[in-house]
Backbone as CSV, one residue per row, in Angstrom:
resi,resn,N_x,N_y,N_z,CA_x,CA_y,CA_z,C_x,C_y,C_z
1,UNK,16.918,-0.251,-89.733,17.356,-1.491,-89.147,17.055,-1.453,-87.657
2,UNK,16.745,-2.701,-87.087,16.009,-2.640,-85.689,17.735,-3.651,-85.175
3,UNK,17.996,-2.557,-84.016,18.926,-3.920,-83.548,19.351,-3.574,-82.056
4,UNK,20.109,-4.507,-81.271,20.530,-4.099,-79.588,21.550,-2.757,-79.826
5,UNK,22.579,-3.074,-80.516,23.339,-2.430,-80.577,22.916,-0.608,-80.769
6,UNK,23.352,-0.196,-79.706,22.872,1.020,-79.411,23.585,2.475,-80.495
7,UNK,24.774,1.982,-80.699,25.596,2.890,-81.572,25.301,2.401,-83.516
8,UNK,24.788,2.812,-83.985,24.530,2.811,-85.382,24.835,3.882,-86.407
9,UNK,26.303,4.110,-86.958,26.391,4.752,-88.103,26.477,4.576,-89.287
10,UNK,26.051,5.231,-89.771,25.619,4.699,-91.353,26.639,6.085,-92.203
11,UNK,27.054,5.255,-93.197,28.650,5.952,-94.018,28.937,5.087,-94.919
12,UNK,29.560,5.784,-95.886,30.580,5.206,-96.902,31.491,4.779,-97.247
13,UNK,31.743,3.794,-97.602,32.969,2.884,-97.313,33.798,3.588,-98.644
14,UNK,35.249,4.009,-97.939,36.255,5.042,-98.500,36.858,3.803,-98.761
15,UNK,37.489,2.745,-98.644,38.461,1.962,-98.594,38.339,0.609,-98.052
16,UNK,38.825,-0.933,-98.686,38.550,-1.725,-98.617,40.408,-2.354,-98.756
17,UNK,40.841,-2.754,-97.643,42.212,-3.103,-97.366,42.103,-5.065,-97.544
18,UNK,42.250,-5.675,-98.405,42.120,-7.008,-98.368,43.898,-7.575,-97.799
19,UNK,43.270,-8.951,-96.654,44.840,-9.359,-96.211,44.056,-10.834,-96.283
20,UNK,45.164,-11.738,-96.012,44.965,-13.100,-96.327,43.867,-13.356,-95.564
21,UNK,43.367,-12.780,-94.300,42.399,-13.710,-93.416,41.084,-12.352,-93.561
22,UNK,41.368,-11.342,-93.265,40.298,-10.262,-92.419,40.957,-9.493,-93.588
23,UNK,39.671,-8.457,-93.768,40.014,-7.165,-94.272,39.621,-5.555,-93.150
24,UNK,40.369,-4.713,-93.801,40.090,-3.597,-92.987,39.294,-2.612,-93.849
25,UNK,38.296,-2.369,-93.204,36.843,-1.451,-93.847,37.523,0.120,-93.542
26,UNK,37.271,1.175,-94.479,37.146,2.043,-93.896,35.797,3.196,-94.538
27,UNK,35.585,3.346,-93.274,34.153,4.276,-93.468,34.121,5.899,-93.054
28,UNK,33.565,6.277,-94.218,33.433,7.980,-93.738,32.166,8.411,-93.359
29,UNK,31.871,8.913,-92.498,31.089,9.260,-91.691,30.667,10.880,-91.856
30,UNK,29.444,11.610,-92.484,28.566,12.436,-92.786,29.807,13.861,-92.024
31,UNK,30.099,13.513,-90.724,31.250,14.772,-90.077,32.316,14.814,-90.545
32,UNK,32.845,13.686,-91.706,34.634,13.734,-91.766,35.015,12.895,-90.619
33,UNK,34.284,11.964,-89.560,35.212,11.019,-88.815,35.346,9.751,-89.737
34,UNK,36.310,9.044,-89.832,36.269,7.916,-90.323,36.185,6.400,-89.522
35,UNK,35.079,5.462,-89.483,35.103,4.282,-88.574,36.108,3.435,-89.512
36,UNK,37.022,2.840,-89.226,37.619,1.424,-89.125,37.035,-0.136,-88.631
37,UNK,36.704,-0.853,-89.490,35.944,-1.926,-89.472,37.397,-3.104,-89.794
38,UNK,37.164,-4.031,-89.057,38.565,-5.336,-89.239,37.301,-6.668,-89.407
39,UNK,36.583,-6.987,-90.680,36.147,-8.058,-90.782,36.410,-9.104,-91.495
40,UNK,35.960,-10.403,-91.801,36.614,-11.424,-92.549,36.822,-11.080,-93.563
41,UNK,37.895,-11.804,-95.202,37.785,-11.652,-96.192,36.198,-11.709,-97.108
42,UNK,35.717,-13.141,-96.024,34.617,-14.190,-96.422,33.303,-12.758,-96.556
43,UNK,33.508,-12.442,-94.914,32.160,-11.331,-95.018,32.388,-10.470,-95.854
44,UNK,33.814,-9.433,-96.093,33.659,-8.617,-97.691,33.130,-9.130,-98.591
45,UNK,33.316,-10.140,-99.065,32.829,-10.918,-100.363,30.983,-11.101,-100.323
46,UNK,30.592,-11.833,-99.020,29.310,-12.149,-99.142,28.420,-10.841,-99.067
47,UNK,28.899,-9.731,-98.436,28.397,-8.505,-98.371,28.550,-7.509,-99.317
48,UNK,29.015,-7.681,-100.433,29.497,-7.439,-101.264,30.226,-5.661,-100.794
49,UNK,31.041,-5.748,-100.232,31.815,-4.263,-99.565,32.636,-4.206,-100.538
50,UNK,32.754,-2.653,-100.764,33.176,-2.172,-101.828,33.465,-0.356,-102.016
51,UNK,33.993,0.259,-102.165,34.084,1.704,-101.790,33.190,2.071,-102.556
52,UNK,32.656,3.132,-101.898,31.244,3.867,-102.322,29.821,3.341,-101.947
53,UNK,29.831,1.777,-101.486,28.719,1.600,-101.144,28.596,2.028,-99.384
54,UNK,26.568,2.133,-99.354,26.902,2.447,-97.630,26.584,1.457,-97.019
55,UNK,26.939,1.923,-95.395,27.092,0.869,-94.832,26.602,0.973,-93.684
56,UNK,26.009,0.102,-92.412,25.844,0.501,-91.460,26.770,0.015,-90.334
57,UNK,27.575,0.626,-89.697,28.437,0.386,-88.751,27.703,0.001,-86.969
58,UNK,28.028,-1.173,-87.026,27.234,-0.931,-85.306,28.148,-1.351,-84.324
59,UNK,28.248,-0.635,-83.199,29.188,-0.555,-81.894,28.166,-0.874,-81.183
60,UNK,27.935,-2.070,-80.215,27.569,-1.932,-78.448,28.279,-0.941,-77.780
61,UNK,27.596,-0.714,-76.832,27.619,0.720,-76.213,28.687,0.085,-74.976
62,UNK,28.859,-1.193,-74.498,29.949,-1.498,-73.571,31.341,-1.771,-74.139
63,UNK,31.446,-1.828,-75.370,32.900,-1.717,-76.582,33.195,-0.278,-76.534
64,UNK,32.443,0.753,-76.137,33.739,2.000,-76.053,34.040,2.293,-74.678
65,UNK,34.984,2.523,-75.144,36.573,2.970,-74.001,36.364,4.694,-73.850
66,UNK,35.673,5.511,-72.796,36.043,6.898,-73.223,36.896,7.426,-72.242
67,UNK,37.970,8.501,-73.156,39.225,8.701,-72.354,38.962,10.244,-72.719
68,UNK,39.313,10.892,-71.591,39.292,12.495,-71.650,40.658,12.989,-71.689
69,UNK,41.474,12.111,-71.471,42.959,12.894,-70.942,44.035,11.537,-71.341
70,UNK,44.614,11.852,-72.748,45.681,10.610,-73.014,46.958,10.953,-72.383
71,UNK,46.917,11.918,-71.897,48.344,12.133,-70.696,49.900,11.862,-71.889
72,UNK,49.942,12.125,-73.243,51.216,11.771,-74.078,50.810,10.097,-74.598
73,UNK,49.818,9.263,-74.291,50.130,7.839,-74.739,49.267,7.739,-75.709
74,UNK,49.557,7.309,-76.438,48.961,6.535,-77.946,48.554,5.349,-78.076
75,UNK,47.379,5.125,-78.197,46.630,4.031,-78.167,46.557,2.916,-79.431
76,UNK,46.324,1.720,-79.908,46.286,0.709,-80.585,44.969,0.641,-81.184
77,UNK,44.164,1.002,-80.520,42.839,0.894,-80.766,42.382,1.765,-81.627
78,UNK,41.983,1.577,-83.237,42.141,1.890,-84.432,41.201,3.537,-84.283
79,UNK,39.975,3.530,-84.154,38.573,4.245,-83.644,39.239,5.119,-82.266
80,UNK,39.589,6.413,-82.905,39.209,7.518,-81.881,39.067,8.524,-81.934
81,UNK,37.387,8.559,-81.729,36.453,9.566,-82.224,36.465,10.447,-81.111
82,UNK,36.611,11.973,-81.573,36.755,13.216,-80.614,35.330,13.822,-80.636
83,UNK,34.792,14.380,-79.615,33.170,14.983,-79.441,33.302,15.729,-77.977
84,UNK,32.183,15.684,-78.123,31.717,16.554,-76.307,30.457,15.581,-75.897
85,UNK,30.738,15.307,-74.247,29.387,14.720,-73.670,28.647,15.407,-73.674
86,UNK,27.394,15.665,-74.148,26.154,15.533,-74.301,25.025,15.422,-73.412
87,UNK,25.631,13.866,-72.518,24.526,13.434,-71.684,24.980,12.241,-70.946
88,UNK,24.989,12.574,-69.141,25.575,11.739,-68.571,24.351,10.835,-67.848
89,UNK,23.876,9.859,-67.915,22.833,8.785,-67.165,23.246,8.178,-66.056
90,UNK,23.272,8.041,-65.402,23.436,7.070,-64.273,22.698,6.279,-63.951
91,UNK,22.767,5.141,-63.454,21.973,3.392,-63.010,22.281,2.963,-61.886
92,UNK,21.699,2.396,-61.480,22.298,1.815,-60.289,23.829,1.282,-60.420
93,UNK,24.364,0.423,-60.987,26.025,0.527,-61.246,26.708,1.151,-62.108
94,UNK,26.014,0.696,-63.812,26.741,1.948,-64.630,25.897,2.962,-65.011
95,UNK,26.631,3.938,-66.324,26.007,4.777,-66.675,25.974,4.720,-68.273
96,UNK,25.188,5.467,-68.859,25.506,5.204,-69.958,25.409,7.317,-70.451
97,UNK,26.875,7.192,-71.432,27.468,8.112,-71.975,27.094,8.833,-72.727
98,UNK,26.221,9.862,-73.180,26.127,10.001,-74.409,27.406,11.202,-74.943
99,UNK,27.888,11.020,-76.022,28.856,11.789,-76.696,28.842,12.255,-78.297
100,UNK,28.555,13.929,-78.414,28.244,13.847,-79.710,29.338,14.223,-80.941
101,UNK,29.518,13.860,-82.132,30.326,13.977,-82.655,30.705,15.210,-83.474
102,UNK,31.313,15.416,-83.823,31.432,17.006,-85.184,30.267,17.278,-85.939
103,UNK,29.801,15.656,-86.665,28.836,15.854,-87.624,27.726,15.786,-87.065
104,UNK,27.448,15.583,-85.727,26.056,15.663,-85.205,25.960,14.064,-84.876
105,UNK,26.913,12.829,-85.324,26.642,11.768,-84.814,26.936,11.301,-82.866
106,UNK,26.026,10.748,-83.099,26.055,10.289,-81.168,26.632,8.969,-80.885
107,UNK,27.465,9.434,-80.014,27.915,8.095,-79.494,27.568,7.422,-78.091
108,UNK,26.830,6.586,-77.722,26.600,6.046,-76.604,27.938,5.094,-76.016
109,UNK,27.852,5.406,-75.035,29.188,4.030,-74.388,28.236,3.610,-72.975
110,UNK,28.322,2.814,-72.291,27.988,2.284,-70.528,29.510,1.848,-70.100
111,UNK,29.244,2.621,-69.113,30.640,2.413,-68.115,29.991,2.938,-66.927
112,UNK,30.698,2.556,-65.754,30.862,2.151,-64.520,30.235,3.332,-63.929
113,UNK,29.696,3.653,-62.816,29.364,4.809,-62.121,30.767,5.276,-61.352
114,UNK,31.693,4.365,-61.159,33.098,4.559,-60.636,33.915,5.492,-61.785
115,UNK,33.486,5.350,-62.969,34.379,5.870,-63.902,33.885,7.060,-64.937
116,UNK,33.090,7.188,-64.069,32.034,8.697,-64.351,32.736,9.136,-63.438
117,UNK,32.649,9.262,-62.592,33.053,9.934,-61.232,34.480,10.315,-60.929
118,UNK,35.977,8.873,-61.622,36.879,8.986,-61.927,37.332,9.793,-63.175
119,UNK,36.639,10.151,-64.036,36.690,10.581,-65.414,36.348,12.162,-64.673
120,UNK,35.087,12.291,-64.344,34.721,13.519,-63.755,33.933,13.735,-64.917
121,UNK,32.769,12.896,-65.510,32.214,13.343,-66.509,31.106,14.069,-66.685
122,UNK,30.801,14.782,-67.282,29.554,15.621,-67.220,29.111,16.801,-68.545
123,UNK,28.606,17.432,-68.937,28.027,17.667,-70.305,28.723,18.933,-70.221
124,UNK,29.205,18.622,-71.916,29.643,19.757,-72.224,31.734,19.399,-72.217
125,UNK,31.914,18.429,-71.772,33.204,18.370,-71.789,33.496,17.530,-72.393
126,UNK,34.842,17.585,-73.435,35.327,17.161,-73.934,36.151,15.198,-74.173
127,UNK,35.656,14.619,-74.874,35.906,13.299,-74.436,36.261,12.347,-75.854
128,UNK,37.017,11.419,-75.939,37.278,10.141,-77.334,36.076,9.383,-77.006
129,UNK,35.764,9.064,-77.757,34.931,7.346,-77.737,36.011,6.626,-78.671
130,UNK,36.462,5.890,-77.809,37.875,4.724,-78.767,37.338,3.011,-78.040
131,UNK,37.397,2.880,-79.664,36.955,1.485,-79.672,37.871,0.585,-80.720
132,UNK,37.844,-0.519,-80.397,39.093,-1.343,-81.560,37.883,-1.579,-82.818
133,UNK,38.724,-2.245,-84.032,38.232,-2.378,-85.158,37.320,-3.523,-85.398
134,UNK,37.896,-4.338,-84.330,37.269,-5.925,-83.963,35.924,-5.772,-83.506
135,UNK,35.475,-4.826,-82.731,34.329,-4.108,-82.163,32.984,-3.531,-83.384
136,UNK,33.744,-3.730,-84.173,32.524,-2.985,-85.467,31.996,-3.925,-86.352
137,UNK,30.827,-4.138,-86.663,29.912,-5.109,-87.115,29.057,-4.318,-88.377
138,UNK,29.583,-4.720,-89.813,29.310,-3.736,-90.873,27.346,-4.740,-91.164
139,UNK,26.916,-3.951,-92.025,25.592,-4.315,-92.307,25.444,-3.799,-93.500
140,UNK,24.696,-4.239,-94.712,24.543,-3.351,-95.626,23.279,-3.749,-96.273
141,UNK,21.935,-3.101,-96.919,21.356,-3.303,-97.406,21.076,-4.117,-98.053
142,UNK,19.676,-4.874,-98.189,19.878,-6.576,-98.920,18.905,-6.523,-99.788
């Protein structure tokens, strides 16, 4: 699949949560992380989602949040994937993140050159990529 979205995992949908409006996807991912997907009833149905089929999960790379240090607080935001940076870029304002996961999956994020610097980020250290469920855009073979 050719697309902007820089983050692309592809996994198996463990679980299919139906509620009156949106359903909640859940996907296992080749490492044992699991993505959380919150999409319409309408799109389960037309996509035909279903446990066991795969799927491709896609995140923009400005939808993750990466936090090195939750200081005791617990977050809302369904997606929070634990890894090590990898690879720090810098741009003229932001940067973009790379972070790899248990199973070898990569996570890209872009954030701020302020929050590289505030974060103190740099390879090899420890970091979440947390993103909400609203943020994930399922795809599946046609």
């Amino acid at each position: 699949m050719k697309a902007s979205a820089r983050n692309q995992f592809t996994g198996t949908v463990k679980e299919v949560l139906i509620g009156a409006v949106n359903a909640e996807v859940h996907i296992g991912l080749k490492g044992g992380d699991t993505i959380v997907a919150s999409i319409t009833k309408e799109s389960v149905e037309t996509l035909g989602i279903k446990a066991g089929i795969e799927v491709i999960a896609l995140v923009k790379a400005p939808q993750i949040i990466i936090v090195t240090d939750f200081g005791g607080y617990r977050l809302s935001a369904r997606n929070q994937l634990q890894g090590t940076v990898t690879q720090v870029k810098p741009g003229a304002v932001n940067a973009e993140v790379d972070i790899e996961l248990k199973g070898g999956e990569q996570v890209a994020a872009t954030v701020t050159n302020d929050s590289v610097d505030a974060l103190g980020l740099s390879k090899g250290q420890p970091a979440a990529a947390v993103f909400k469920a609203g943020a994930v855009i399922l795809a599946v073979a046609g």
